[in-house]
mmCIF file of the N, C-alpha and C atoms, coordinates in Angstrom:
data_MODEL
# 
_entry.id   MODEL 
# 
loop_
_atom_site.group_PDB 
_atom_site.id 
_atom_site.type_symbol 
_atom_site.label_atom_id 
_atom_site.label_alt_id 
_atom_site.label_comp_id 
_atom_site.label_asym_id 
_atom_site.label_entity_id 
_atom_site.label_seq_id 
_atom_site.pdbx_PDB_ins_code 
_atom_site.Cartn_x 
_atom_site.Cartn_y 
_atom_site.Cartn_z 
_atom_site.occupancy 
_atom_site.B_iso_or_equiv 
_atom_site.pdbx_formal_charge 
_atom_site.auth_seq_id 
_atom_site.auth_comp_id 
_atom_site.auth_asym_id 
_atom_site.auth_atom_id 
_atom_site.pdbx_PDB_model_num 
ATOM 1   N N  . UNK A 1 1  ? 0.839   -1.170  0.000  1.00 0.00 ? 1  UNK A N  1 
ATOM 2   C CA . UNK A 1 1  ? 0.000   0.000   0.000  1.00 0.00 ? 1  UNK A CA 1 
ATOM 3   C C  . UNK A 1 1  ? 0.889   1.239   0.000  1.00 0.00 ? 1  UNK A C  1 
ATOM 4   N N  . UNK A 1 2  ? 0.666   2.207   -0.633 1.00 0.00 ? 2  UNK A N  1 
ATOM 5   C CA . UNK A 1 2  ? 1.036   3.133   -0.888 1.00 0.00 ? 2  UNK A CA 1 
ATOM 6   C C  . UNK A 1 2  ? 0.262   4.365   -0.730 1.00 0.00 ? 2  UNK A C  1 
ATOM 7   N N  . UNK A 1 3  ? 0.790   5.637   0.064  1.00 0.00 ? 3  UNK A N  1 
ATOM 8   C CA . UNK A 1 3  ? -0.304  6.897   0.455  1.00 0.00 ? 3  UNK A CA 1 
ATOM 9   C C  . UNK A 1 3  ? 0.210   7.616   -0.387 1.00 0.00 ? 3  UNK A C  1 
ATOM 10  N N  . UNK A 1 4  ? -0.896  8.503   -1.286 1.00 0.00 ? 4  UNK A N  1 
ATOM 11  C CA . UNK A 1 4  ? -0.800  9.689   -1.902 1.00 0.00 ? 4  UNK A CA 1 
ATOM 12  C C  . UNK A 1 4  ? -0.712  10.903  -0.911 1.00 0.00 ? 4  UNK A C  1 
ATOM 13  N N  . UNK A 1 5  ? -0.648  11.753  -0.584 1.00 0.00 ? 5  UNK A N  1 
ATOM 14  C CA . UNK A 1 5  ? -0.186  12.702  -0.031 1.00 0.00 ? 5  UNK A CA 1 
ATOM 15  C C  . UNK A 1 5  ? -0.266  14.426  -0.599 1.00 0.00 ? 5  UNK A C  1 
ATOM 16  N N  . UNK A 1 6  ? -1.506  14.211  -1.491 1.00 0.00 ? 6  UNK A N  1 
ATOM 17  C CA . UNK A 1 6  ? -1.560  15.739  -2.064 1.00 0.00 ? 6  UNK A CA 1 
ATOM 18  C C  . UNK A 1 6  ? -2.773  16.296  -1.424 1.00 0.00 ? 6  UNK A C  1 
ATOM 19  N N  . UNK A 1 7  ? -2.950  17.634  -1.406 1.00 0.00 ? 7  UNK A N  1 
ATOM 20  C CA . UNK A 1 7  ? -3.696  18.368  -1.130 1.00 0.00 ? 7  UNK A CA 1 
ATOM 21  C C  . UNK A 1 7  ? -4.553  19.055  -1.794 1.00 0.00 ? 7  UNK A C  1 
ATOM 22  N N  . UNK A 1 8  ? -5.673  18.522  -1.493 1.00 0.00 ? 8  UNK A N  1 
ATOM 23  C CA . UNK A 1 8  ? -7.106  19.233  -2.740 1.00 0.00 ? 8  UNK A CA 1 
ATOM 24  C C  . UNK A 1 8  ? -8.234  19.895  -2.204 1.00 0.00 ? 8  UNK A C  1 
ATOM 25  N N  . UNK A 1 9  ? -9.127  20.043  -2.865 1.00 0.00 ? 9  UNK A N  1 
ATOM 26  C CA . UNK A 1 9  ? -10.206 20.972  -2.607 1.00 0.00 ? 9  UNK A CA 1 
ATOM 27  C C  . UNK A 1 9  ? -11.331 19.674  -2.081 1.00 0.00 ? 9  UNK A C  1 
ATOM 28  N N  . UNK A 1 10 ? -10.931 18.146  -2.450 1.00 0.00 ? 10 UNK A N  1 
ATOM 29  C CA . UNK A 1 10 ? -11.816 17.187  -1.746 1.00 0.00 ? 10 UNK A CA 1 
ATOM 30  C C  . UNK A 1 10 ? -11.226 17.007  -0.614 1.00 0.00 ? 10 UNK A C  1 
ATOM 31  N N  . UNK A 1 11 ? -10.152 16.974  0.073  1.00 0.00 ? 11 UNK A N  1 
ATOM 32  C CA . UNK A 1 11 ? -9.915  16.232  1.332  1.00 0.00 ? 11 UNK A CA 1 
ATOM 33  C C  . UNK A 1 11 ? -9.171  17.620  2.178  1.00 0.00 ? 11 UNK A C  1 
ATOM 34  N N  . UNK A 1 12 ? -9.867  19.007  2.186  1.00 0.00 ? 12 UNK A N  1 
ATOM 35  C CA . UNK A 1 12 ? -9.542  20.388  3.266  1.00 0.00 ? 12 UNK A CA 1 
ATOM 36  C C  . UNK A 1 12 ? -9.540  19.551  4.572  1.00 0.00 ? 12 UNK A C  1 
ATOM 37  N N  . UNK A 1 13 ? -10.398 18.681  5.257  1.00 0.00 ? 13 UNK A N  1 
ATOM 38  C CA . UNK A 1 13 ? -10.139 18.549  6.432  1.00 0.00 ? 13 UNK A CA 1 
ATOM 39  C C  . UNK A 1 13 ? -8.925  18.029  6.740  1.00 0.00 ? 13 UNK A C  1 
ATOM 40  N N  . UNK A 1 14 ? -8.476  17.050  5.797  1.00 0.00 ? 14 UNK A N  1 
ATOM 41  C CA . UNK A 1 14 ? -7.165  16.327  6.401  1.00 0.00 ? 14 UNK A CA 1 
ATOM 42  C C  . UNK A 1 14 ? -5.843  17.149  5.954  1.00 0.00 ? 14 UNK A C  1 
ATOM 43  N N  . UNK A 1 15 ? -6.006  18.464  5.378  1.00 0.00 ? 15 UNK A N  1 
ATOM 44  C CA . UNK A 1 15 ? -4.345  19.249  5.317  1.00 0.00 ? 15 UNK A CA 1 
ATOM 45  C C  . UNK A 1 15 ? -3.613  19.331  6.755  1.00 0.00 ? 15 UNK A C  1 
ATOM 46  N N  . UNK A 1 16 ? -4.121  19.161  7.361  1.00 0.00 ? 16 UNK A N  1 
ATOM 47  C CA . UNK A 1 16 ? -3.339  19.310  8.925  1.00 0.00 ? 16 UNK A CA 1 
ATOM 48  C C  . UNK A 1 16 ? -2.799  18.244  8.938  1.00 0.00 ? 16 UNK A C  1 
ATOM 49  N N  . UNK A 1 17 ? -3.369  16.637  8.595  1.00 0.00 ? 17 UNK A N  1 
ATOM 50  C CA . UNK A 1 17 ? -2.750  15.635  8.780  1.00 0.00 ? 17 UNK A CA 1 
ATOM 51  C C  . UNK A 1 17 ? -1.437  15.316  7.629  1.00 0.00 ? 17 UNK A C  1 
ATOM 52  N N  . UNK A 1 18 ? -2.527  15.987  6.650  1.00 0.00 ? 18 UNK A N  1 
ATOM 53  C CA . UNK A 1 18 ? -0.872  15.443  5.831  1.00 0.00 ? 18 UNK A CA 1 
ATOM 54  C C  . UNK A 1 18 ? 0.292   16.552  5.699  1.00 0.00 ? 18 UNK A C  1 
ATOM 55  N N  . UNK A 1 19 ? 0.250   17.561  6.257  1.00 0.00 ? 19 UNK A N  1 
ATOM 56  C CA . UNK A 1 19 ? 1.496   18.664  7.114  1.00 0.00 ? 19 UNK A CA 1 
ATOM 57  C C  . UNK A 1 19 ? 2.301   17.946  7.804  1.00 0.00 ? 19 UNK A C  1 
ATOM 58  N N  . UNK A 1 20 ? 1.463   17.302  8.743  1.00 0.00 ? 20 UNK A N  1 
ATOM 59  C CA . UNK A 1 20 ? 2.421   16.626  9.785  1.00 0.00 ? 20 UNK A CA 1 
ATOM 60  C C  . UNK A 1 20 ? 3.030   15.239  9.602  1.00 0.00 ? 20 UNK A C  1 
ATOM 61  N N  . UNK A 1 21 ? 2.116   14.426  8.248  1.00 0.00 ? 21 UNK A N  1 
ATOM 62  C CA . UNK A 1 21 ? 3.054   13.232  7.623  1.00 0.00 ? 21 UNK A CA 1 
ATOM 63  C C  . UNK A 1 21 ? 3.858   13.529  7.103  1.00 0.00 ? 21 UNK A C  1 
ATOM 64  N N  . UNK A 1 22 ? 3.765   14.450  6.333  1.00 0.00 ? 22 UNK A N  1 
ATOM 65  C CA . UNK A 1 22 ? 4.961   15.124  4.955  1.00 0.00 ? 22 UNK A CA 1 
ATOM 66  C C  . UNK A 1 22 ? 5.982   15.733  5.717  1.00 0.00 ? 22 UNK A C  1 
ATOM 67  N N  . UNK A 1 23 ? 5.934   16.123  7.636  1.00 0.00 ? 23 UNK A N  1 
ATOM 68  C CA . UNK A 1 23 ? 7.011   16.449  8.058  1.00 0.00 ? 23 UNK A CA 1 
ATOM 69  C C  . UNK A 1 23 ? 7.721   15.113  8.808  1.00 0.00 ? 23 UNK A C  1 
ATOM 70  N N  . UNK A 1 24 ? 7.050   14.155  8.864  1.00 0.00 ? 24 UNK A N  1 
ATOM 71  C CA . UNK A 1 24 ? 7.559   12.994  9.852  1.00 0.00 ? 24 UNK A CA 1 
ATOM 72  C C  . UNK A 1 24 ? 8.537   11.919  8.966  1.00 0.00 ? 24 UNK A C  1 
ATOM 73  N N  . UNK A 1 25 ? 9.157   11.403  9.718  1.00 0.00 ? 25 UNK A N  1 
ATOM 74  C CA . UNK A 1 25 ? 9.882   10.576  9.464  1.00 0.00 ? 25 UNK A CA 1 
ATOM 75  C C  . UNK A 1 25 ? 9.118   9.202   8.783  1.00 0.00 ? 25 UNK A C  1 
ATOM 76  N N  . UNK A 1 26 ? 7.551   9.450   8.842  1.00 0.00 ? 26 UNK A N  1 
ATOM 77  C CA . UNK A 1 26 ? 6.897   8.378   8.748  1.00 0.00 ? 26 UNK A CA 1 
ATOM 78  C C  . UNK A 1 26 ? 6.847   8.659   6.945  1.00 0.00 ? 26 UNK A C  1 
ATOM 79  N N  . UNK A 1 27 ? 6.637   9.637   6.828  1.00 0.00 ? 27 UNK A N  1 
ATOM 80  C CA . UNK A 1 27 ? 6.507   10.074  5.008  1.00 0.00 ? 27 UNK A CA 1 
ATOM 81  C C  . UNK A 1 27 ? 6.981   9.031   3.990  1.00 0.00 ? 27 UNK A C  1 
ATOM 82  N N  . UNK A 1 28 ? 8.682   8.958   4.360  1.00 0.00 ? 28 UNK A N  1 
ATOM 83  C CA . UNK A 1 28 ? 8.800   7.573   3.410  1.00 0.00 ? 28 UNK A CA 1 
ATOM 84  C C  . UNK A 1 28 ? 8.516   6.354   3.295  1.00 0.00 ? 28 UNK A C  1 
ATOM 85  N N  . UNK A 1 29 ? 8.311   6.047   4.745  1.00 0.00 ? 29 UNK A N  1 
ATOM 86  C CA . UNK A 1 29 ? 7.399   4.794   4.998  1.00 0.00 ? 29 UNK A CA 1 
ATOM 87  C C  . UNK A 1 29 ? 6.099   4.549   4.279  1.00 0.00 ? 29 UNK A C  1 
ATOM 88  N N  . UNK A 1 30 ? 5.454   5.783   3.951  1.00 0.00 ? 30 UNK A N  1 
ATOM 89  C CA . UNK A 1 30 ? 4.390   5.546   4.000  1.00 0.00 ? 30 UNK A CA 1 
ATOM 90  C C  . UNK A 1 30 ? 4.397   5.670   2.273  1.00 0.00 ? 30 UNK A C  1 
ATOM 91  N N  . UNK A 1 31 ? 4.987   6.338   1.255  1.00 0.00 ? 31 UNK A N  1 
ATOM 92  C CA . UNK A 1 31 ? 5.292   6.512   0.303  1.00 0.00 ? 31 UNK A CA 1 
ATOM 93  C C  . UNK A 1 31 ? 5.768   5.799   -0.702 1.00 0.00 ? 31 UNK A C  1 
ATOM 94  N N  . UNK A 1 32 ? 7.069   5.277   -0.407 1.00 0.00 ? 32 UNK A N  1 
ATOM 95  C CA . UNK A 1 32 ? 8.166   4.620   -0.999 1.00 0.00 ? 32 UNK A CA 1 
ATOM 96  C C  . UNK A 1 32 ? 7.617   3.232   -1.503 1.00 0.00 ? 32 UNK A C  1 
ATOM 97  N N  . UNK A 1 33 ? 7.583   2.548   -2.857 1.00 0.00 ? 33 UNK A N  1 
ATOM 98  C CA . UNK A 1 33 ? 6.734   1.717   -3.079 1.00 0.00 ? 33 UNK A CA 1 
ATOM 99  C C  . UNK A 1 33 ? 8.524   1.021   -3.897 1.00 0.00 ? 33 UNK A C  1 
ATOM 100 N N  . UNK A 1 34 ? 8.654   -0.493  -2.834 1.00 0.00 ? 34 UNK A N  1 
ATOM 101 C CA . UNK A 1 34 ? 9.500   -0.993  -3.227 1.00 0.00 ? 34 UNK A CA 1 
ATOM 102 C C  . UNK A 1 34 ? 9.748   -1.984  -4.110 1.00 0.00 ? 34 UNK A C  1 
ATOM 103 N N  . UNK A 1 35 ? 10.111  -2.650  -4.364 1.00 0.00 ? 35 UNK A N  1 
ATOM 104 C CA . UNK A 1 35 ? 10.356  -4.235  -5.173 1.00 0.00 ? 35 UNK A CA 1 
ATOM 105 C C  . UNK A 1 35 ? 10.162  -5.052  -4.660 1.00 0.00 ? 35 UNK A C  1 
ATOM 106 N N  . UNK A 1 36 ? 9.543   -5.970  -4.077 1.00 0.00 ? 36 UNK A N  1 
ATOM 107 C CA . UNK A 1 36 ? 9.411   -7.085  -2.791 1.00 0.00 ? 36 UNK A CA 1 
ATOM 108 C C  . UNK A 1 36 ? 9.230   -8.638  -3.816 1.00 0.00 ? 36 UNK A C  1 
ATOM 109 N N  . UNK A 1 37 ? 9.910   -8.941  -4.250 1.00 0.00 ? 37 UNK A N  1 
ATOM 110 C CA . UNK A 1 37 ? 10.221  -10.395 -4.491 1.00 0.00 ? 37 UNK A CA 1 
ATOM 111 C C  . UNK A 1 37 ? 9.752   -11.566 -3.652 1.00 0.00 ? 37 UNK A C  1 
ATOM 112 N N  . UNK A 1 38 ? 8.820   -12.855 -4.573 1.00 0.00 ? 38 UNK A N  1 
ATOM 113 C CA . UNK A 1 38 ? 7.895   -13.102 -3.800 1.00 0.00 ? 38 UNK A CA 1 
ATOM 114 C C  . UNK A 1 38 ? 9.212   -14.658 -3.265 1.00 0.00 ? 38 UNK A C  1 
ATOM 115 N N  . UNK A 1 39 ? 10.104  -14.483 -3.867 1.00 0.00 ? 39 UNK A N  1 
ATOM 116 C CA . UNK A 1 39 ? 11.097  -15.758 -3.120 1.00 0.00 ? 39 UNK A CA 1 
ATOM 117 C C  . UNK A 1 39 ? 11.872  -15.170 -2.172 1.00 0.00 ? 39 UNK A C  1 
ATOM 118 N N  . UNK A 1 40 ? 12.077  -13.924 -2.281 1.00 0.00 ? 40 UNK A N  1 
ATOM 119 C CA . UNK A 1 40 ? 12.347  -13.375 -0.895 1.00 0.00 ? 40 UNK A CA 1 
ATOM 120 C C  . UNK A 1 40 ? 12.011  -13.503 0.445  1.00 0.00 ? 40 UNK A C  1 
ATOM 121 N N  . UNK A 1 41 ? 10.647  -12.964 0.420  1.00 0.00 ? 41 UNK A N  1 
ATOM 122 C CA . UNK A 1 41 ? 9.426   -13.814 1.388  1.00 0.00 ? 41 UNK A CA 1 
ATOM 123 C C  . UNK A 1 41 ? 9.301   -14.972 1.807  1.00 0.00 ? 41 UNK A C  1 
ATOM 124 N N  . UNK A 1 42 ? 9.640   -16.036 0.683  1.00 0.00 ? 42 UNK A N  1 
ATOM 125 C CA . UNK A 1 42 ? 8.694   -17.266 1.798  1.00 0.00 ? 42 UNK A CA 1 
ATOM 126 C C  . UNK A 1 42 ? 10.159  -18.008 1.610  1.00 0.00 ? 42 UNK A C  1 
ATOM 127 N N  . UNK A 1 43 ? 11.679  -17.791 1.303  1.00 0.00 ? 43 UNK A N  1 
ATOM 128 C CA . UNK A 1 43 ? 12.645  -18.074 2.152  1.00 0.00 ? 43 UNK A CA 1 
ATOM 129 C C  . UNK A 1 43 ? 12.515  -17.007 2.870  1.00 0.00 ? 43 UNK A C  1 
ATOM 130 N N  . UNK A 1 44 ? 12.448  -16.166 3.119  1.00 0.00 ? 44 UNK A N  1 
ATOM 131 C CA . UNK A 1 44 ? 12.099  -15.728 4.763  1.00 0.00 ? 44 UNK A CA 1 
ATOM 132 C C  . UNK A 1 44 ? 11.282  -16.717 5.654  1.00 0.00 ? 44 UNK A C  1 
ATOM 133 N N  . UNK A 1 45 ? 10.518  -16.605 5.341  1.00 0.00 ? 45 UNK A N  1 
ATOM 134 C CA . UNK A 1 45 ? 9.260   -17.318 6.032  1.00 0.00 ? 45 UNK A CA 1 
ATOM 135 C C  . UNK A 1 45 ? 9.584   -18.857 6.282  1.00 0.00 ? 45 UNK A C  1 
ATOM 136 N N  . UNK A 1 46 ? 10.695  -19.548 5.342  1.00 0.00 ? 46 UNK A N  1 
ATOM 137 C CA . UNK A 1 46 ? 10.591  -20.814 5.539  1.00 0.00 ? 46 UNK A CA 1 
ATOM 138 C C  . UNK A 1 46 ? 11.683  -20.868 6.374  1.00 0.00 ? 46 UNK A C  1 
ATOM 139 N N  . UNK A 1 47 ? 12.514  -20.139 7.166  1.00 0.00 ? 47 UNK A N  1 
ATOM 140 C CA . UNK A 1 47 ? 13.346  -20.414 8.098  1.00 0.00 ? 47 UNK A CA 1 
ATOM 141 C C  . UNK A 1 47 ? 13.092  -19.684 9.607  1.00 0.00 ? 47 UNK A C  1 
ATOM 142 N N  . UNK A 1 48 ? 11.737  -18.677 9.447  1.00 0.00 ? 48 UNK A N  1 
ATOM 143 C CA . UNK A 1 48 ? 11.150  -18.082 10.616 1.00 0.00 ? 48 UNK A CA 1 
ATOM 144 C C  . UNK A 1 48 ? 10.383  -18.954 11.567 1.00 0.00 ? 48 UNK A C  1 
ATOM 145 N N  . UNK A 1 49 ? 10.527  -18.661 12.545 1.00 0.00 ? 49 UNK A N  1 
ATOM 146 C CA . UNK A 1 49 ? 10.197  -19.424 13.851 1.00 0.00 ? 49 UNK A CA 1 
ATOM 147 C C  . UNK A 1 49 ? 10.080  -18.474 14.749 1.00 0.00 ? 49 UNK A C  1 
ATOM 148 N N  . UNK A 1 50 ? 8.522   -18.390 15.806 1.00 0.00 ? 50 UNK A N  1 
ATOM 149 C CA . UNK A 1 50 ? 8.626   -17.394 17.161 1.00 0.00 ? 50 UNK A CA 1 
ATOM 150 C C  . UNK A 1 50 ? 9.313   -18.043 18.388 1.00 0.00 ? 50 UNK A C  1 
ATOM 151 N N  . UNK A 1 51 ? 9.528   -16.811 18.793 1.00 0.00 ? 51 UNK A N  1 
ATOM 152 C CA . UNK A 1 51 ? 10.075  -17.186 20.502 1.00 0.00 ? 51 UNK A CA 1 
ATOM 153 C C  . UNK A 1 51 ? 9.646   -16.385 21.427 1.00 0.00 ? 51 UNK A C  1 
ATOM 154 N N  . UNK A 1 52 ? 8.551   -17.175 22.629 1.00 0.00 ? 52 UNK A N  1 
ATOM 155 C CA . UNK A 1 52 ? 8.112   -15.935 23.440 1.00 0.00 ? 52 UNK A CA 1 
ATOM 156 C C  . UNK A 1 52 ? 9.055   -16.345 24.695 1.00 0.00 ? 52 UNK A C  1 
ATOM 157 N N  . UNK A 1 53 ? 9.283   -15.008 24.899 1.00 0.00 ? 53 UNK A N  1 
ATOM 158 C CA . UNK A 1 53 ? 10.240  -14.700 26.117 1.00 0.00 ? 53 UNK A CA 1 
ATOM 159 C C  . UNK A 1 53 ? 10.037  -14.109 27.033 1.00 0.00 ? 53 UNK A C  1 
ATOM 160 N N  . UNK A 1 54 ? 10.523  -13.710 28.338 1.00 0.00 ? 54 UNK A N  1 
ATOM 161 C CA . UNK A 1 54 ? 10.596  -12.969 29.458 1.00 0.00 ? 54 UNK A CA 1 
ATOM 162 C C  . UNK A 1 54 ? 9.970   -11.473 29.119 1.00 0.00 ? 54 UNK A C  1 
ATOM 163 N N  . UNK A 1 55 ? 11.264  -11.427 27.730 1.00 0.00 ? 55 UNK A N  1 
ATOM 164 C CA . UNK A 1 55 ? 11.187  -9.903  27.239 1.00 0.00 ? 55 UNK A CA 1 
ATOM 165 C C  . UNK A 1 55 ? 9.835   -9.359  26.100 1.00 0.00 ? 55 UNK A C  1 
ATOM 166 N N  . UNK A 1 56 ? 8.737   -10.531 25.516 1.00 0.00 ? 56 UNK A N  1 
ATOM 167 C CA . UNK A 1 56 ? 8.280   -10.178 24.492 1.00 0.00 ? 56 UNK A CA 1 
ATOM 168 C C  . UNK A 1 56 ? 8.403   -11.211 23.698 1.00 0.00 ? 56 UNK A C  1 
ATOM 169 N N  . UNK A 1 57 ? 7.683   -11.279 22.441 1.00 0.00 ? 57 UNK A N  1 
ATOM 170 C CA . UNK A 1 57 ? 7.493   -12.133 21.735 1.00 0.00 ? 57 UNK A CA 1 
ATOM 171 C C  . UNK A 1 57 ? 8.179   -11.597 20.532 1.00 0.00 ? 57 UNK A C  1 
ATOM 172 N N  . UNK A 1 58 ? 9.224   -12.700 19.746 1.00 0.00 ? 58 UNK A N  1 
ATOM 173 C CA . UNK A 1 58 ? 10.238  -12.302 19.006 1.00 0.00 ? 58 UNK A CA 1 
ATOM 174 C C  . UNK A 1 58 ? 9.819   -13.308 17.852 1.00 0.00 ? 58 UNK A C  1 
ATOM 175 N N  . UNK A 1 59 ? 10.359  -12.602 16.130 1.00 0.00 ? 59 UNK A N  1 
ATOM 176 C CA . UNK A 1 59 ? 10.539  -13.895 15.431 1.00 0.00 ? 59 UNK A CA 1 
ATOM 177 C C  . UNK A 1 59 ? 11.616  -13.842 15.170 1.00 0.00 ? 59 UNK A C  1 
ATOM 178 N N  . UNK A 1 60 ? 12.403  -14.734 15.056 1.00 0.00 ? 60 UNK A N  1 
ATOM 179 C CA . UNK A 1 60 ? 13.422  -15.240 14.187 1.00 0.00 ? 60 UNK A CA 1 
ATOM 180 C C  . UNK A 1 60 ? 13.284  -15.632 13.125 1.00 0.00 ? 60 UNK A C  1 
ATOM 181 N N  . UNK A 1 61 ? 14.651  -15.081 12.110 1.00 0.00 ? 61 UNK A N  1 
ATOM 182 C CA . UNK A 1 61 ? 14.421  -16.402 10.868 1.00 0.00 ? 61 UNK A CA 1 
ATOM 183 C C  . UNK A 1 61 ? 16.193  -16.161 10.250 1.00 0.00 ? 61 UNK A C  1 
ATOM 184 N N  . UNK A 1 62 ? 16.370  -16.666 9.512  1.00 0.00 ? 62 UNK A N  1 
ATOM 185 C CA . UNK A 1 62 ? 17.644  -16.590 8.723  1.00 0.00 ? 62 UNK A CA 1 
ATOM 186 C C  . UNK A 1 62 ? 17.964  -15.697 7.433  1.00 0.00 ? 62 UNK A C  1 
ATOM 187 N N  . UNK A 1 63 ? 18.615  -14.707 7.483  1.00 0.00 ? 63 UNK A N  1 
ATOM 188 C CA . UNK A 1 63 ? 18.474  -14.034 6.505  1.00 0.00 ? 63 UNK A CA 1 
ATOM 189 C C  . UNK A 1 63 ? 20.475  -13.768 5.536  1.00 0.00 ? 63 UNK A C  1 
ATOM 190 N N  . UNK A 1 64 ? 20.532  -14.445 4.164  1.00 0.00 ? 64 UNK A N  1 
ATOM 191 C CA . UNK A 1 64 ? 21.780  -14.317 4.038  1.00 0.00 ? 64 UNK A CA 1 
ATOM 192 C C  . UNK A 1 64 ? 22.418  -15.045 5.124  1.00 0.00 ? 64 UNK A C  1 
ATOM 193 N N  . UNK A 1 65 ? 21.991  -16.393 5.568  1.00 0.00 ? 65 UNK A N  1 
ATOM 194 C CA . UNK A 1 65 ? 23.053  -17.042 6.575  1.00 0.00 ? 65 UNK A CA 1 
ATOM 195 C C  . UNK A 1 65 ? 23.277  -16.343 7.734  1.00 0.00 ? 65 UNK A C  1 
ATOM 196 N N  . UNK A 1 66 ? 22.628  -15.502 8.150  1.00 0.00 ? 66 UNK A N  1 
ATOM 197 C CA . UNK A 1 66 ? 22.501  -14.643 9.432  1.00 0.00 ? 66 UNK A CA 1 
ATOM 198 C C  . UNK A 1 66 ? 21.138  -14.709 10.250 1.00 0.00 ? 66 UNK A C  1 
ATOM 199 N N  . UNK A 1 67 ? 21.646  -15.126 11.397 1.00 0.00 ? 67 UNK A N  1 
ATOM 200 C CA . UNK A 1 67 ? 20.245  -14.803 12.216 1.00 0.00 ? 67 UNK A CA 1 
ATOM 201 C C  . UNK A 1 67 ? 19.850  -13.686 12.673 1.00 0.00 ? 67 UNK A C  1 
ATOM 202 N N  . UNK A 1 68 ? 18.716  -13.433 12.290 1.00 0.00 ? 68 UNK A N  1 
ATOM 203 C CA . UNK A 1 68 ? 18.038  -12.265 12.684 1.00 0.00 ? 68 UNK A CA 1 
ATOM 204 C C  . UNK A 1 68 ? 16.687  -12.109 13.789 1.00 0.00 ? 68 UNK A C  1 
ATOM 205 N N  . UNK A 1 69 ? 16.661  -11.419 14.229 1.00 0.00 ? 69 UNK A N  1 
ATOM 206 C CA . UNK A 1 69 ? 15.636  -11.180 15.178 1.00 0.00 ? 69 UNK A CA 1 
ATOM 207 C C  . UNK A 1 69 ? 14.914  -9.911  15.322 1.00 0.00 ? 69 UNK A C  1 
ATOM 208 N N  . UNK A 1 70 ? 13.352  -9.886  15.096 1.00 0.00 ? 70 UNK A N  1 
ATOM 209 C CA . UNK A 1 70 ? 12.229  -9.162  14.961 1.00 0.00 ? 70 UNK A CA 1 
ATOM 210 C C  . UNK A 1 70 ? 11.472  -8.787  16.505 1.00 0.00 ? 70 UNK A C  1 
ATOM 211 N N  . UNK A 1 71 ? 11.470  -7.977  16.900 1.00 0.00 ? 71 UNK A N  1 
ATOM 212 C CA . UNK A 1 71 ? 10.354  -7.725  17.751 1.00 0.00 ? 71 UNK A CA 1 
ATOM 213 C C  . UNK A 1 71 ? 9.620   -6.489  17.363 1.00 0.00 ? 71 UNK A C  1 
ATOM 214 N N  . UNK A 1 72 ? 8.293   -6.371  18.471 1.00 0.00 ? 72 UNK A N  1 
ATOM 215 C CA . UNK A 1 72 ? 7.765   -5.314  18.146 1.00 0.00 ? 72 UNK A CA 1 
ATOM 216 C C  . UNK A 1 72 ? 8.535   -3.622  18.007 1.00 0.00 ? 72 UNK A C  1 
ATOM 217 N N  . UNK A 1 73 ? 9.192   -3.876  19.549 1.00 0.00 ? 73 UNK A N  1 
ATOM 218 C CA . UNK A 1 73 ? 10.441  -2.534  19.865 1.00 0.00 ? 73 UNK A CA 1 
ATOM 219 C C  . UNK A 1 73 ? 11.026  -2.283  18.185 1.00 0.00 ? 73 UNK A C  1 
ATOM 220 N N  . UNK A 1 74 ? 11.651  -3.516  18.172 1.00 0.00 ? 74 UNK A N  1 
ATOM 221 C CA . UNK A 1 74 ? 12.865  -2.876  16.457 1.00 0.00 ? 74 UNK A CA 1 
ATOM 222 C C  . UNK A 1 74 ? 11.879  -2.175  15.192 1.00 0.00 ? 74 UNK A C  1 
ATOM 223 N N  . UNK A 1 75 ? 10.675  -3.163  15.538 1.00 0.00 ? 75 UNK A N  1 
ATOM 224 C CA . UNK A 1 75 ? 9.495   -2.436  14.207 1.00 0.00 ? 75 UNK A CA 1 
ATOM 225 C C  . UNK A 1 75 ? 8.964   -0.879  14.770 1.00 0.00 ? 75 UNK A C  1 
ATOM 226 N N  . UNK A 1 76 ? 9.159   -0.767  15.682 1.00 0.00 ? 76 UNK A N  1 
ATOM 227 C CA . UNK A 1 76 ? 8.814   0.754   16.135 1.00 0.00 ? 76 UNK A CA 1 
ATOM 228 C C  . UNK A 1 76 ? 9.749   1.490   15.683 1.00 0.00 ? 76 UNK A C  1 
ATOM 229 N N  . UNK A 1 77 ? 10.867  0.981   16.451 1.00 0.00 ? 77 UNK A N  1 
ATOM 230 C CA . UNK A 1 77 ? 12.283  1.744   16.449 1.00 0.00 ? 77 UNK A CA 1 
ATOM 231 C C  . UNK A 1 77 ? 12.809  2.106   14.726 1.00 0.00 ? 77 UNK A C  1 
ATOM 232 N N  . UNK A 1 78 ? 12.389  1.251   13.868 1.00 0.00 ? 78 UNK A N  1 
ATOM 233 C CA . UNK A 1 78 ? 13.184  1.348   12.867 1.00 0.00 ? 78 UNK A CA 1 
ATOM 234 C C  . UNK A 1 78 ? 12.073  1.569   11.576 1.00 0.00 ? 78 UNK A C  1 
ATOM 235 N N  . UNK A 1 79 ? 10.848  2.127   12.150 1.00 0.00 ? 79 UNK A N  1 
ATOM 236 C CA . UNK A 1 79 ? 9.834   2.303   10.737 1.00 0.00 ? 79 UNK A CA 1 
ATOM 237 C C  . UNK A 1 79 ? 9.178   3.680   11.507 1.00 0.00 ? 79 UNK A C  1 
# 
């Protein structure tokens, strides 16, 4: 999904909101429409496994021969 982000004479109420997307860090997130390869994904997916912990519920999976680890915190922290 991808947000348009212009300002018209149909959507006056939401110029305040999209002021404050178009200033946030969230803008490219919300914009940026990437390449996502669908063998990318499900070798992702075919080496992911959860782990609930002390700290939160984590996934793992293998990425490039590297283990990696997902929680909610890093998806905040890093989108």
């Amino acid at each position: 999904m991808v947000v348009i982000l212009e300002k018209g004479e149909f959507n006056t109420d939401f110029h305040p909101m999209v002021d404050f997307i178009a200033a946030s860090p969230l803008m490219y997130a919300l914009t940026v429409k990437p390449t996502i390869f669908v063998s990318h994904i499900r070798r992702f997916w075919s080496t992911a496994r959860i782990e609930t912990t002390d700290e939160g519920t984590h996934l793992l999976a293998t990425v490039d021969g590297i283990q990696r680890t997902v929680s909610e915190s890093s998806l905040r922290r890093n989108l």
